[in-house]
PDB file of N, CA, C, O and CB in Angstrom:
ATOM      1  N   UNK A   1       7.120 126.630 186.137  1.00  0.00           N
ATOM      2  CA  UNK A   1       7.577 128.002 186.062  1.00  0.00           C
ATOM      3  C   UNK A   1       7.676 128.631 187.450  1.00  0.00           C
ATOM      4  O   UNK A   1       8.707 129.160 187.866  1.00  0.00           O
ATOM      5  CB  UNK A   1       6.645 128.814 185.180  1.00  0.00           C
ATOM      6  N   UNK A   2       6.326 128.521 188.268  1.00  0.00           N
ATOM      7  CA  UNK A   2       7.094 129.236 189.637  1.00  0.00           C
ATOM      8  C   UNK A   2       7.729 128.615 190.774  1.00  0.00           C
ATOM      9  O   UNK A   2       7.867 129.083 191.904  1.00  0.00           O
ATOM     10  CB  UNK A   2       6.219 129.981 190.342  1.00  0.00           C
ATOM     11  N   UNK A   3       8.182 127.237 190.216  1.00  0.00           N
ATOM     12  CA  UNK A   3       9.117 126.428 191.003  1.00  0.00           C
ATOM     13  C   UNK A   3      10.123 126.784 191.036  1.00  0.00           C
ATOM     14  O   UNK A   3      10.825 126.815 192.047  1.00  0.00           O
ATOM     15  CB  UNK A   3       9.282 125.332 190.764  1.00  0.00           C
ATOM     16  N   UNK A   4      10.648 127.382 189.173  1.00  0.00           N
ATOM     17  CA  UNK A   4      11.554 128.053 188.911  1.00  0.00           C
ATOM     18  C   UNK A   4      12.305 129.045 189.369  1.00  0.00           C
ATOM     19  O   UNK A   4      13.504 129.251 189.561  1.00  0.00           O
ATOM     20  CB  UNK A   4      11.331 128.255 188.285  1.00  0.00           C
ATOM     21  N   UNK A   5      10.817 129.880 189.558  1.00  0.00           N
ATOM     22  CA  UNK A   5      11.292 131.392 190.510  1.00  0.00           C
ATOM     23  C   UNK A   5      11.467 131.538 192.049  1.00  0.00           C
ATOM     24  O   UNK A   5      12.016 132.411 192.720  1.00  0.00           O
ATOM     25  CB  UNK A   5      10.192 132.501 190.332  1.00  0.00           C
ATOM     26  N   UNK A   6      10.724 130.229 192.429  1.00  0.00           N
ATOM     27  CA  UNK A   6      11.042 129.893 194.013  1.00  0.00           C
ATOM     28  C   UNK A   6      12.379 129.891 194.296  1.00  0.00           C
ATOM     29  O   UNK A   6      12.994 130.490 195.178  1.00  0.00           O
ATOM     30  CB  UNK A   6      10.554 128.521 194.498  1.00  0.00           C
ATOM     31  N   UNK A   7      12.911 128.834 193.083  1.00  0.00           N
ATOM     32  CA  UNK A   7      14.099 128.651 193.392  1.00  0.00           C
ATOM     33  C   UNK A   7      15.449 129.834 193.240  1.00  0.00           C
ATOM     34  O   UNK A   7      16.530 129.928 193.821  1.00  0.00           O
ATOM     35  CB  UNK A   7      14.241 127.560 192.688  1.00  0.00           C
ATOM     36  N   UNK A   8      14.982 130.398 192.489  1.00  0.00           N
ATOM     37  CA  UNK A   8      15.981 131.654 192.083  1.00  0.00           C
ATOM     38  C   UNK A   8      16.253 132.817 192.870  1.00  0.00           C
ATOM     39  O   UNK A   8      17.226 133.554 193.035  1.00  0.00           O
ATOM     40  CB  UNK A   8      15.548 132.261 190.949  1.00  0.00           C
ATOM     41  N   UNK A   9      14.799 132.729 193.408  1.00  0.00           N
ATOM     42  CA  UNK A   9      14.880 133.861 194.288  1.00  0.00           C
ATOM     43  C   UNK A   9      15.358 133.425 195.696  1.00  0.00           C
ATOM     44  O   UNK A   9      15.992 134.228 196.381  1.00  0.00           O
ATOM     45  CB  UNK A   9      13.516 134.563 194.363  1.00  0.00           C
ATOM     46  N   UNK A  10      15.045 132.038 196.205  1.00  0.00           N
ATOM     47  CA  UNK A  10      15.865 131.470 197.331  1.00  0.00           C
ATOM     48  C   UNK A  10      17.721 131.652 196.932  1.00  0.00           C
ATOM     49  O   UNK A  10      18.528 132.197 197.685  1.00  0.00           O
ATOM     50  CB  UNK A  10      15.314 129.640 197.485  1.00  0.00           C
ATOM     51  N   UNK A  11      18.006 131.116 195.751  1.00  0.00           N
ATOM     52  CA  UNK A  11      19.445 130.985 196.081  1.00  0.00           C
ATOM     53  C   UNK A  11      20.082 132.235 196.334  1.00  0.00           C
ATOM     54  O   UNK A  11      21.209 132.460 196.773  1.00  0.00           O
ATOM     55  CB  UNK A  11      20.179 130.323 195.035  1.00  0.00           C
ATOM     56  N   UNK A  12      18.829 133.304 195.850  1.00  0.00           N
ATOM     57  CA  UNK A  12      19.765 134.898 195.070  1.00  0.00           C
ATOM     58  C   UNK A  12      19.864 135.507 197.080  1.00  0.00           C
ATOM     59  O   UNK A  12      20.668 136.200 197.704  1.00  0.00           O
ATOM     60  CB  UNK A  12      18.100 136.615 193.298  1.00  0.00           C
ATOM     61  N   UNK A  13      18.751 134.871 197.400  1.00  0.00           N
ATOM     62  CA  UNK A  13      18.675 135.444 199.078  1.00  0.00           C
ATOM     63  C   UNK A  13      19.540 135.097 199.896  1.00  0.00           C
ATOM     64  O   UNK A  13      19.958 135.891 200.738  1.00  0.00           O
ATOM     65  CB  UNK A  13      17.551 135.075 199.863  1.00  0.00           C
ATOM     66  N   UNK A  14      19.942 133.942 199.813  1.00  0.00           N
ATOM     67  CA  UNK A  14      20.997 132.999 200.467  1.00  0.00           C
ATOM     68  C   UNK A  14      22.165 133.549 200.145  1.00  0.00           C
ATOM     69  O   UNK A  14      22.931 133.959 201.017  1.00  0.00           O
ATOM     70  CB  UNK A  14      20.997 131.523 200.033  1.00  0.00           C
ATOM     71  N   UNK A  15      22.482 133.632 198.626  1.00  0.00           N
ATOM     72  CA  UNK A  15      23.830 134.189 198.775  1.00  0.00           C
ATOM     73  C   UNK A  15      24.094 135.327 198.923  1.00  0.00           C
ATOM     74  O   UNK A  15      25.191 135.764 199.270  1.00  0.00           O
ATOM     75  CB  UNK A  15      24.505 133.983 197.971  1.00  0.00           C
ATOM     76  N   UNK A  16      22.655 136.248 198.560  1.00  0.00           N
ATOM     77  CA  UNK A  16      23.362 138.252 198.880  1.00  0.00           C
ATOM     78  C   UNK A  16      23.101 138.212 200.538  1.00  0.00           C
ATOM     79  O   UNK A  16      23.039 139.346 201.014  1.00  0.00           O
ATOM     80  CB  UNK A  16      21.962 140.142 197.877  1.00  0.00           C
ATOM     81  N   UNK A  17      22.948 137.207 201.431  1.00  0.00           N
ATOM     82  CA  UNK A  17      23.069 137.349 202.857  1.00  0.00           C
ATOM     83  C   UNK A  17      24.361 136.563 203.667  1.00  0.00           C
ATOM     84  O   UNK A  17      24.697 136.427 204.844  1.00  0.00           O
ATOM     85  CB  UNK A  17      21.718 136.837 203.391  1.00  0.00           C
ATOM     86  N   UNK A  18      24.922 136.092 202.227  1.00  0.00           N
ATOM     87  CA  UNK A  18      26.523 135.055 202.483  1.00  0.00           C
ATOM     88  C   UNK A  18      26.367 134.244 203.164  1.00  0.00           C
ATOM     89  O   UNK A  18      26.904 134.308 204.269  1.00  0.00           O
ATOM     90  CB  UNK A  18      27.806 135.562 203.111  1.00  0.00           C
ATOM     91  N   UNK A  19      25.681 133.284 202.864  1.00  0.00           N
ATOM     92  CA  UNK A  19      25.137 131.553 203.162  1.00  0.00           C
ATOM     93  C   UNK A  19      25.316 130.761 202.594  1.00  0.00           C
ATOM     94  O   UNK A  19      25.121 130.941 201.392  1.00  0.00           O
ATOM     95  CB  UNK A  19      24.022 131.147 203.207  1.00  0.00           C
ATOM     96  N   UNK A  20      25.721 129.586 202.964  1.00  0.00           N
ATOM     97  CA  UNK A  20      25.511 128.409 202.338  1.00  0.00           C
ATOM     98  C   UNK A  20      24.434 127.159 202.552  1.00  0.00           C
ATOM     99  O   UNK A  20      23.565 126.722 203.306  1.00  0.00           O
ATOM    100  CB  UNK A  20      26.575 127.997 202.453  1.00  0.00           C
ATOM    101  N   UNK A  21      24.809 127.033 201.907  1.00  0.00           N
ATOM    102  CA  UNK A  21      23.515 125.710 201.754  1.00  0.00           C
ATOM    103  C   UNK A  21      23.229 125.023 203.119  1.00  0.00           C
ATOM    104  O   UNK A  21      22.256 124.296 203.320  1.00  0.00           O
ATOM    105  CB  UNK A  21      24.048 124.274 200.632  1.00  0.00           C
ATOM    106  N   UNK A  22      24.033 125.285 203.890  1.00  0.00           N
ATOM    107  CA  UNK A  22      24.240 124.195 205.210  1.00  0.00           C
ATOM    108  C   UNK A  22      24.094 125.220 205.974  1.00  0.00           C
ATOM    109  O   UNK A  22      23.406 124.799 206.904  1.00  0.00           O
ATOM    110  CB  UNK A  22      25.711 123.227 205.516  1.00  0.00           C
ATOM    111  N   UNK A  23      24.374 126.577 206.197  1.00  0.00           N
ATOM    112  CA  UNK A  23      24.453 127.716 206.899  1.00  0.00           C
ATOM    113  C   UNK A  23      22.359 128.058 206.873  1.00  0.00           C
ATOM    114  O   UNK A  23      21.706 128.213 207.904  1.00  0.00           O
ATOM    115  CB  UNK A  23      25.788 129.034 205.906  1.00  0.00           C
ATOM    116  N   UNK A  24      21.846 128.085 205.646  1.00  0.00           N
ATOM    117  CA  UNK A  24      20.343 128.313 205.198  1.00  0.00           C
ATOM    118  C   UNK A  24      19.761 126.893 206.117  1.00  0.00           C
ATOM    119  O   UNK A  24      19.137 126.880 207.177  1.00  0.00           O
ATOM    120  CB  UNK A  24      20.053 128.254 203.126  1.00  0.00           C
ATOM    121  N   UNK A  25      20.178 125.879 205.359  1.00  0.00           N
ATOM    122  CA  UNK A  25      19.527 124.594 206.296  1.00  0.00           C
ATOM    123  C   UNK A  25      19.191 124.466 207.630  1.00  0.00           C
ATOM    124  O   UNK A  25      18.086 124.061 207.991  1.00  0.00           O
ATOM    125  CB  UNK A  25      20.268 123.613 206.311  1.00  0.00           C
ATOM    126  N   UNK A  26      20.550 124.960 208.782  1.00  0.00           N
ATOM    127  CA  UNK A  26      20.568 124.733 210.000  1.00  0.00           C
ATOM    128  C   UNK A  26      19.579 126.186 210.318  1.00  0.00           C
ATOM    129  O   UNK A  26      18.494 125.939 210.844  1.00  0.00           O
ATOM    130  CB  UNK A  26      22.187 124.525 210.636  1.00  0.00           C
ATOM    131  N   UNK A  27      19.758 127.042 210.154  1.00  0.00           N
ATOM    132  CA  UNK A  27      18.646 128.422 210.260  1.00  0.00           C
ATOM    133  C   UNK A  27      17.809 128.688 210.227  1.00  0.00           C
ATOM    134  O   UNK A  27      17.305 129.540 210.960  1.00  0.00           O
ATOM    135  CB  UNK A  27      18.508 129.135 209.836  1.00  0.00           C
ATOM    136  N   UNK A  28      17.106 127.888 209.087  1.00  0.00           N
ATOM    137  CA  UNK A  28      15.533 127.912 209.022  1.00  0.00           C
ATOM    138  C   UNK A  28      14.824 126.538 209.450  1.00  0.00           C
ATOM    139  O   UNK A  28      13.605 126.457 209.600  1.00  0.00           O
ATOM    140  CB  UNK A  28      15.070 128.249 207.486  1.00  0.00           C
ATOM    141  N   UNK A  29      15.641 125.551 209.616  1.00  0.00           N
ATOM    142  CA  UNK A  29      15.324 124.314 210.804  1.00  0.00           C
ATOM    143  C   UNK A  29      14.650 122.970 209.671  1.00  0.00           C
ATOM    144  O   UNK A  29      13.804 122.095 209.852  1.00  0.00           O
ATOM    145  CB  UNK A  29      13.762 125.013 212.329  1.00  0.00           C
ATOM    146  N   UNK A  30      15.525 123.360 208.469  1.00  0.00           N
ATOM    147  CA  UNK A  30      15.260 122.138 207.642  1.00  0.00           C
ATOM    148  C   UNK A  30      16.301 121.278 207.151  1.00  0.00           C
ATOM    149  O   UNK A  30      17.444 121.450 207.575  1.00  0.00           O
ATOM    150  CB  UNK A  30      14.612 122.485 206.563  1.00  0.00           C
ATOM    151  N   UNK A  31      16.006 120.190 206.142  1.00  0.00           N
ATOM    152  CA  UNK A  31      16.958 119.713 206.427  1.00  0.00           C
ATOM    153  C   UNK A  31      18.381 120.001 204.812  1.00  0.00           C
ATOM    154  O   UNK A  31      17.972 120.264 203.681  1.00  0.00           O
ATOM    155  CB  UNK A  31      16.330 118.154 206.906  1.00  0.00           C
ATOM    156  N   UNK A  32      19.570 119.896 205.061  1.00  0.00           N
ATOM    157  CA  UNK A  32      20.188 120.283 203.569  1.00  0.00           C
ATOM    158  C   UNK A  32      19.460 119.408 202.648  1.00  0.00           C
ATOM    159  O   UNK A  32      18.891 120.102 201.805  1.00  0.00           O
ATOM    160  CB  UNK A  32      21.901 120.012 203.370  1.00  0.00           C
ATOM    161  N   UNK A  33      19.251 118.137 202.476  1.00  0.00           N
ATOM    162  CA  UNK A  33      18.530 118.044 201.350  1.00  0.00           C
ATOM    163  C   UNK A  33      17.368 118.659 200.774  1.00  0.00           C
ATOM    164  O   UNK A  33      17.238 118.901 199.574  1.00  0.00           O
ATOM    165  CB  UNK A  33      18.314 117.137 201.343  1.00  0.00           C
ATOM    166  N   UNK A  34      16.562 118.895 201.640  1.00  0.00           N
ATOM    167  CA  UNK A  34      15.589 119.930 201.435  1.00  0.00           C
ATOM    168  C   UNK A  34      15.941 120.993 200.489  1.00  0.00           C
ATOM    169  O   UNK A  34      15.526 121.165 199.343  1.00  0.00           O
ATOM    170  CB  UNK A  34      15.289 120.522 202.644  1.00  0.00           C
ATOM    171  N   UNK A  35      16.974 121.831 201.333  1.00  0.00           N
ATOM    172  CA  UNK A  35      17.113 123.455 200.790  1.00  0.00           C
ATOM    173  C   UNK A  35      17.791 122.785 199.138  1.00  0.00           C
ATOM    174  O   UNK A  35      17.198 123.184 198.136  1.00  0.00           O
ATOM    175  CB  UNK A  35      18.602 124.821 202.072  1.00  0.00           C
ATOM    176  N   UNK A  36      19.084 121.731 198.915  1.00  0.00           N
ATOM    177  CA  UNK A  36      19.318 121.181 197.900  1.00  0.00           C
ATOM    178  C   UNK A  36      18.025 120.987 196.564  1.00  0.00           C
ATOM    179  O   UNK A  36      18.198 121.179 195.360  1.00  0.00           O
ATOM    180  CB  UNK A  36      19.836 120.026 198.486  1.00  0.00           C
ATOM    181  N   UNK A  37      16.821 120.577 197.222  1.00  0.00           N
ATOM    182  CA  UNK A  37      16.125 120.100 196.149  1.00  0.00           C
ATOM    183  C   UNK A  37      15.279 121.499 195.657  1.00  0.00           C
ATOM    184  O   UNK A  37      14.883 121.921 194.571  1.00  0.00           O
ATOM    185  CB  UNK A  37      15.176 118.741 196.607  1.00  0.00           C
ATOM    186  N   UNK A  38      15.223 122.006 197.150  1.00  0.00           N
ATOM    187  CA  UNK A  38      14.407 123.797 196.435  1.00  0.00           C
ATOM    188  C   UNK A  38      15.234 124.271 195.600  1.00  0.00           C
ATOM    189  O   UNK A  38      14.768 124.412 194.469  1.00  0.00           O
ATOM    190  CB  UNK A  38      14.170 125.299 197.570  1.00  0.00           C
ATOM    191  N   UNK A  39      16.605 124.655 195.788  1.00  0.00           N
ATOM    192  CA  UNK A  39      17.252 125.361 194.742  1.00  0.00           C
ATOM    193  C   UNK A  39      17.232 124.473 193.697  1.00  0.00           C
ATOM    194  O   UNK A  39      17.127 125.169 192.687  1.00  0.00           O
ATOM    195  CB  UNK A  39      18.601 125.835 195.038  1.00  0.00           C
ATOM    196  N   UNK A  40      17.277 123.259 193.374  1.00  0.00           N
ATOM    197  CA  UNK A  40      17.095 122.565 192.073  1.00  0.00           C
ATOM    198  C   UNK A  40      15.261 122.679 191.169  1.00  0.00           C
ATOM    199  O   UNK A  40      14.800 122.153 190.156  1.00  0.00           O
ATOM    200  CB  UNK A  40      17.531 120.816 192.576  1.00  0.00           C
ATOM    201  N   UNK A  41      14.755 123.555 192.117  1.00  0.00           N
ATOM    202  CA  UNK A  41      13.436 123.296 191.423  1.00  0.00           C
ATOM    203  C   UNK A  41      12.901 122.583 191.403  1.00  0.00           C
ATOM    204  O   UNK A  41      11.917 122.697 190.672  1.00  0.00           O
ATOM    205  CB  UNK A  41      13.261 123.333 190.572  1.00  0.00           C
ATOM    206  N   UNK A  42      13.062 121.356 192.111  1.00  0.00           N
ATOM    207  CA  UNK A  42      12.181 120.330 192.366  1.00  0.00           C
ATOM    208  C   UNK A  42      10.316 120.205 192.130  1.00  0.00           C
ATOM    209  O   UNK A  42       9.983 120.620 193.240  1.00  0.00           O
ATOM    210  CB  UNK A  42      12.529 120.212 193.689  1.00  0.00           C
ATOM    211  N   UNK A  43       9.503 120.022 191.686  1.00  0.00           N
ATOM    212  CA  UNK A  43       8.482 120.596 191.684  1.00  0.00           C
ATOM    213  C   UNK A  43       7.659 120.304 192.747  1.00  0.00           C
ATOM    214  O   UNK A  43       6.667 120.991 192.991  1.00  0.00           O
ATOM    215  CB  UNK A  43       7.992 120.446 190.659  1.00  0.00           C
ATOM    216  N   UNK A  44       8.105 118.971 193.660  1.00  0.00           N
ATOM    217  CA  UNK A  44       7.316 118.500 194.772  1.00  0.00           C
ATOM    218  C   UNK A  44       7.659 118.389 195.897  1.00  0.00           C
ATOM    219  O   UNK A  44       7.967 117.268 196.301  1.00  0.00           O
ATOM    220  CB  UNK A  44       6.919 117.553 194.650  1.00  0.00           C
ATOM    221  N   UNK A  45       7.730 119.795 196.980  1.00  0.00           N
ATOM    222  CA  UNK A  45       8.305 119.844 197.830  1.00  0.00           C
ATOM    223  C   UNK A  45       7.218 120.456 198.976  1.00  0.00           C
ATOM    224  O   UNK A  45       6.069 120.847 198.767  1.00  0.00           O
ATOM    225  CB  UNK A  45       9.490 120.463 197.458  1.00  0.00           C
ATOM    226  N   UNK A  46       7.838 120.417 200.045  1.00  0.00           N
ATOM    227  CA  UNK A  46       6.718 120.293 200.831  1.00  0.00           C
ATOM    228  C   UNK A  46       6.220 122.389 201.260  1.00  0.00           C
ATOM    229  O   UNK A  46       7.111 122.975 201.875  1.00  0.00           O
ATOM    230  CB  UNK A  46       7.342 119.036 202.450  1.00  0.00           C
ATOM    231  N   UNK A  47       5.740 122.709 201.132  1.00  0.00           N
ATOM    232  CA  UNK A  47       4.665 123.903 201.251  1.00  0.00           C
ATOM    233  C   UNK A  47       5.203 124.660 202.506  1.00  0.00           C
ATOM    234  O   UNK A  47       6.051 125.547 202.412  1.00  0.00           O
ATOM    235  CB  UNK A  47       2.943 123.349 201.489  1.00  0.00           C
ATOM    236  N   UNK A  48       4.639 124.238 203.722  1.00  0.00           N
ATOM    237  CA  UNK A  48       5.085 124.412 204.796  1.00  0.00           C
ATOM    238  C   UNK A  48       6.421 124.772 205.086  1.00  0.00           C
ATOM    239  O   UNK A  48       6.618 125.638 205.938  1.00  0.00           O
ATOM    240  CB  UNK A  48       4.812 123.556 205.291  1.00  0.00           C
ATOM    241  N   UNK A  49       7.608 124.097 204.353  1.00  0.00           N
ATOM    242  CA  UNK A  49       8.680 123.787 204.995  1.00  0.00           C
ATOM    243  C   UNK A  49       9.295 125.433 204.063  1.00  0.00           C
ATOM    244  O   UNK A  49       9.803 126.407 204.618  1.00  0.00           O
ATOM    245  CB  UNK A  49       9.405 121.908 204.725  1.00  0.00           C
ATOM    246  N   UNK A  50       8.998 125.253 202.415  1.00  0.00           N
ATOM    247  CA  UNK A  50       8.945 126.540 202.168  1.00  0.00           C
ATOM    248  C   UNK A  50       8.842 128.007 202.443  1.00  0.00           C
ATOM    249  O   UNK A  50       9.520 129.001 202.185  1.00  0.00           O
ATOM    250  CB  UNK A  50       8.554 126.454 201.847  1.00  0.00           C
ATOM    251  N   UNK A  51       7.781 127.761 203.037  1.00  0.00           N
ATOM    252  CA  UNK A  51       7.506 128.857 203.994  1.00  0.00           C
ATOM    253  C   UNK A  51       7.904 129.201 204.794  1.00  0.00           C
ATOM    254  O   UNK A  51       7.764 130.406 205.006  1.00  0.00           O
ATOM    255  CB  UNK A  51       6.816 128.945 204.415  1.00  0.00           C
ATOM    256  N   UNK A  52       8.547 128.499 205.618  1.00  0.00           N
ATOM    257  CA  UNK A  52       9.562 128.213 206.881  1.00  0.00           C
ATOM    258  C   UNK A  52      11.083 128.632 206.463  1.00  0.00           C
ATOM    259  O   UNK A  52      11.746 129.389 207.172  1.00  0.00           O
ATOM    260  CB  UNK A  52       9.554 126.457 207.324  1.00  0.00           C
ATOM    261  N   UNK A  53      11.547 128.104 205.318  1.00  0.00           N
ATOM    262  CA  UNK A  53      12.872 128.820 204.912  1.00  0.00           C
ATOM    263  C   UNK A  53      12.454 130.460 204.677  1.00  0.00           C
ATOM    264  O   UNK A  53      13.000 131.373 205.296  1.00  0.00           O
ATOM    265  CB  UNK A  53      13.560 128.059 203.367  1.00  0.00           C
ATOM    266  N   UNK A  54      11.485 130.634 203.762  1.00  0.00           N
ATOM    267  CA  UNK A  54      11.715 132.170 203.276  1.00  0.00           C
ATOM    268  C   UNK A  54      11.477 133.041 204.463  1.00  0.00           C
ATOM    269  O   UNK A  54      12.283 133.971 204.504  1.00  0.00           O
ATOM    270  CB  UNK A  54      10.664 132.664 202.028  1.00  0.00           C
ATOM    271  N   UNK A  55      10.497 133.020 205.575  1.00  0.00           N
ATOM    272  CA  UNK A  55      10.324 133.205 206.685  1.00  0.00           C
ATOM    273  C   UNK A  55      11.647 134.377 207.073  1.00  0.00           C
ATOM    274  O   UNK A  55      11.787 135.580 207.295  1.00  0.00           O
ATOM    275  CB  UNK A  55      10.226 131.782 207.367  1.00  0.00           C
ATOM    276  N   UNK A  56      12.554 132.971 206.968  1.00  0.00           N
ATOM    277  CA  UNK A  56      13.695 133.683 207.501  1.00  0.00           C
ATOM    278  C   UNK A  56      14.428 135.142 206.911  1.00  0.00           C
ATOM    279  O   UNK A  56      15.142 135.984 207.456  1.00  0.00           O
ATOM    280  CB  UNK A  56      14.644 132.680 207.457  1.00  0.00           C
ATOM    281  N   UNK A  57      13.917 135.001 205.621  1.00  0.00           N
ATOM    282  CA  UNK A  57      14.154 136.437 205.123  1.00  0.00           C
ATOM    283  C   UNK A  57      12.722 137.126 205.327  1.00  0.00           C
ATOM    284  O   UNK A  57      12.410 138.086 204.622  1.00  0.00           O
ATOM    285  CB  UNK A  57      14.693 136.493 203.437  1.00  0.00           C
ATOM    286  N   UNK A  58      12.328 136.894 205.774  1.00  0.00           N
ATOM    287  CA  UNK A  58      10.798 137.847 205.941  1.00  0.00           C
ATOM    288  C   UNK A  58      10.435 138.168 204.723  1.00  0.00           C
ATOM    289  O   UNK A  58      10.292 139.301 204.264  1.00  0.00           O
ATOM    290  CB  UNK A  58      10.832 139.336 206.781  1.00  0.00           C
ATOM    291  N   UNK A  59      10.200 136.551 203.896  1.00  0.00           N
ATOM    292  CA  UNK A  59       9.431 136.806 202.792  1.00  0.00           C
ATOM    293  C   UNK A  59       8.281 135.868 203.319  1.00  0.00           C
ATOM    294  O   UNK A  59       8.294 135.065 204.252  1.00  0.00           O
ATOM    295  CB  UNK A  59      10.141 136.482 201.288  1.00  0.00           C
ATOM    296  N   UNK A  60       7.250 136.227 202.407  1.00  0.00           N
ATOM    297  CA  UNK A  60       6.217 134.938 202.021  1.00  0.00           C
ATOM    298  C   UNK A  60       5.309 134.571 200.727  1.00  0.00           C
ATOM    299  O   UNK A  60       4.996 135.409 199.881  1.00  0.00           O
ATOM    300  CB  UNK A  60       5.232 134.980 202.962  1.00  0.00           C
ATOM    301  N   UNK A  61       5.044 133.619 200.701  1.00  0.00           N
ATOM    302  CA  UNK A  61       3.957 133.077 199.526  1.00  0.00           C
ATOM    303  C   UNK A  61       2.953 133.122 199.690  1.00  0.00           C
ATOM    304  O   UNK A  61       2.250 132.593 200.550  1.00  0.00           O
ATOM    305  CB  UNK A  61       3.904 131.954 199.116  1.00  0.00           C
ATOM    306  N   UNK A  62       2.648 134.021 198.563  1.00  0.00           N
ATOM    307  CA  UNK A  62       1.050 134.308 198.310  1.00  0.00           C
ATOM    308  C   UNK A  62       0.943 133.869 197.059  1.00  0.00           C
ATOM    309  O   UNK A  62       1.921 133.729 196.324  1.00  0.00           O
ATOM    310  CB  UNK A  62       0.474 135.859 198.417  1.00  0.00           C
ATOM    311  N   UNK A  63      -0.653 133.536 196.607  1.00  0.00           N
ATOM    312  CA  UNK A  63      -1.087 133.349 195.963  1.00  0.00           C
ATOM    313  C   UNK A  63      -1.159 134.452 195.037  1.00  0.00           C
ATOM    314  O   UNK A  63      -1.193 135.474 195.722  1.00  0.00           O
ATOM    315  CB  UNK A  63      -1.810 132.853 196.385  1.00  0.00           C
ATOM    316  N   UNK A  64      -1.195 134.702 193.965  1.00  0.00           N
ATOM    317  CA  UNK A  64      -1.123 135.343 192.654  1.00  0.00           C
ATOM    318  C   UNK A  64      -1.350 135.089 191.246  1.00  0.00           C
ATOM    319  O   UNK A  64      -0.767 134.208 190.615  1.00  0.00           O
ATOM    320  CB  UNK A  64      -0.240 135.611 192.597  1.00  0.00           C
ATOM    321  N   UNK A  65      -2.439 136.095 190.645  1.00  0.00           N
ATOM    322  CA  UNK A  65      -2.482 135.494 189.515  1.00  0.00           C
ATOM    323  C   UNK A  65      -1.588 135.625 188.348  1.00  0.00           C
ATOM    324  O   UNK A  65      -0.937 136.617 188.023  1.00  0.00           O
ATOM    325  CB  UNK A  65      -3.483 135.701 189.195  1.00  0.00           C
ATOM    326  N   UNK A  66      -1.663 134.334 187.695  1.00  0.00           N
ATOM    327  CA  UNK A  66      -0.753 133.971 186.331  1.00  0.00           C
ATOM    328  C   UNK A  66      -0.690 135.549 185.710  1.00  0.00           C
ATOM    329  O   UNK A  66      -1.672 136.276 185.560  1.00  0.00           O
ATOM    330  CB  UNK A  66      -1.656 132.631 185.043  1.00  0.00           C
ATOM    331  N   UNK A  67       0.749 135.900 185.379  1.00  0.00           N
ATOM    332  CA  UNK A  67       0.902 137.186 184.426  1.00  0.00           C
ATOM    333  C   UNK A  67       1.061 136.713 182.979  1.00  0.00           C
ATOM    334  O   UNK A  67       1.475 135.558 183.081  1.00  0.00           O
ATOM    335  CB  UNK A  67       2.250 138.132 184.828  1.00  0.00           C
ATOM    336  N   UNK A  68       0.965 136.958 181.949  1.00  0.00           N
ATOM    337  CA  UNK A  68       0.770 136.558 180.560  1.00  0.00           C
ATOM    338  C   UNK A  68       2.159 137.306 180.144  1.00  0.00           C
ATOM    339  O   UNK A  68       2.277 138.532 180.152  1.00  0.00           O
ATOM    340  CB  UNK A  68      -0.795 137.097 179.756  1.00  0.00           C
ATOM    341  N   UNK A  69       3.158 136.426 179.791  1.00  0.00           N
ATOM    342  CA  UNK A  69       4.573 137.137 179.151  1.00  0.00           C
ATOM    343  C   UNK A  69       4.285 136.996 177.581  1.00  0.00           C
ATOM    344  O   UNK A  69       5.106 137.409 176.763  1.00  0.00           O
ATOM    345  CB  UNK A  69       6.236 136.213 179.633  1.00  0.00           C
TER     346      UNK A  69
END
């Protein structure tokens, strides 16, 4: 589930800043497969490198507890 929202909220950033996948990649200094497998939700991706893309929008990951829908 919040692989899910990682990912949603990365692509929704990328594109309301008019990027592409290769435009996000070279910017935040990773590689396109990378940013490819975040927006797919991948569940095992590396932490760090995460952090390093959202960065670039001056977001970050915090820890938070589970909300009950």
């Amino acid at each position: 589930m919040a692989t899910t929202l990682i990912a949603k909220k990365l692509k929704q950033l990328r594109k309301e800043n008019g990027m592409t996948q290769v435009d996000l990649a070279m910017k935040s200094g990773v590689g396109l497969n990378f940013i490819r497998e975040l927006e797919q939700g991948k569940a095992t991706v590396r932490m760090d490198k995460v952090t390093q893309v959202f960065a670039l929008f001056d977001y970050e990951l915090v820890p938070q507890k589970k909300v009950n829908e």
